[in-house]
N, C-alpha and C positions, 0 to 999 in steps of 0.2 A: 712697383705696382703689382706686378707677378707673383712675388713673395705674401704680400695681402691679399689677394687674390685666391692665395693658396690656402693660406692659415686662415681664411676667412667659410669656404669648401669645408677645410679640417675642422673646425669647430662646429660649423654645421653636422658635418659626418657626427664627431661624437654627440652632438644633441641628440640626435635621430638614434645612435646606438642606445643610450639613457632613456630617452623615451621606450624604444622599445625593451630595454630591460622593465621598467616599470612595466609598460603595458602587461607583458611575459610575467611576471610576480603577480598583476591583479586576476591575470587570468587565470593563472594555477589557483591560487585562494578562492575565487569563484568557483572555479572545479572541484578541487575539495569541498567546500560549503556544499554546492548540491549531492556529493556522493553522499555526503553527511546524512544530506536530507530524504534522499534516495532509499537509502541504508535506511532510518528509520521507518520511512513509509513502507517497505518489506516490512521489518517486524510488525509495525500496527496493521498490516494487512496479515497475516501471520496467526494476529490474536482476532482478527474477525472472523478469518478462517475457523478457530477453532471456537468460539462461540457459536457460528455456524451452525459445525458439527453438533456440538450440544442439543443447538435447537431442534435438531434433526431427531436425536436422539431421542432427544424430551416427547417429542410430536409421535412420534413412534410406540415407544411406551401407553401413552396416552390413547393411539388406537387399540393397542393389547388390551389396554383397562377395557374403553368403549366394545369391543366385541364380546368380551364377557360378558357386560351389563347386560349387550344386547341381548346375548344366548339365554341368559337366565331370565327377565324380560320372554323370550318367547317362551320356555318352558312355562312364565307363572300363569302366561295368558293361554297355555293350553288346559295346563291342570287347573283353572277354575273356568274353563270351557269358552275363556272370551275369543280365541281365535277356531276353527274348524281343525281338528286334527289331523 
């Protein structure tokens, strides 16, 4: 009865070791997957970034044009006298 008793323990033991390798393999693979996912979400954060930057850029640009207009705009509305000099 002792001897069953035992081998019965030890097959237990090694289920629970098995199990836990499995567990241990699904977990790693799940780990891997999100660095995966991780990793990617940097690079596409990365290229928002520098779209970003662009827009920044562009907008920029854009007030450089806009004050010129402006200036010339104020110049045409002096020399044909519509603003007070």
């Amino acid at each position: 009865m002792s001897e069953n008793v035992e081998n019965l323990v030890l097959r237990q033991m090694i289920e629970m070791r098995n199990d836990f390798a499995s567990l241990r393999s699904e977990v790693r693979t799940g780990f891997e997957e999100l660095k995966s996912r991780l990793s990617s979400v940097e690079h596409q954060l990365v290229g928002v970034h520098r779209e970003l930057v662009g827009l920044h850029e562009d907008n920029a640009g854009a007030q450089v044009r806009l004050d010129r207009v402006d200036s010339r705009l104020v110049r045409i509305d002096k020399r044909l006298e519509l603003l007070p000099a």
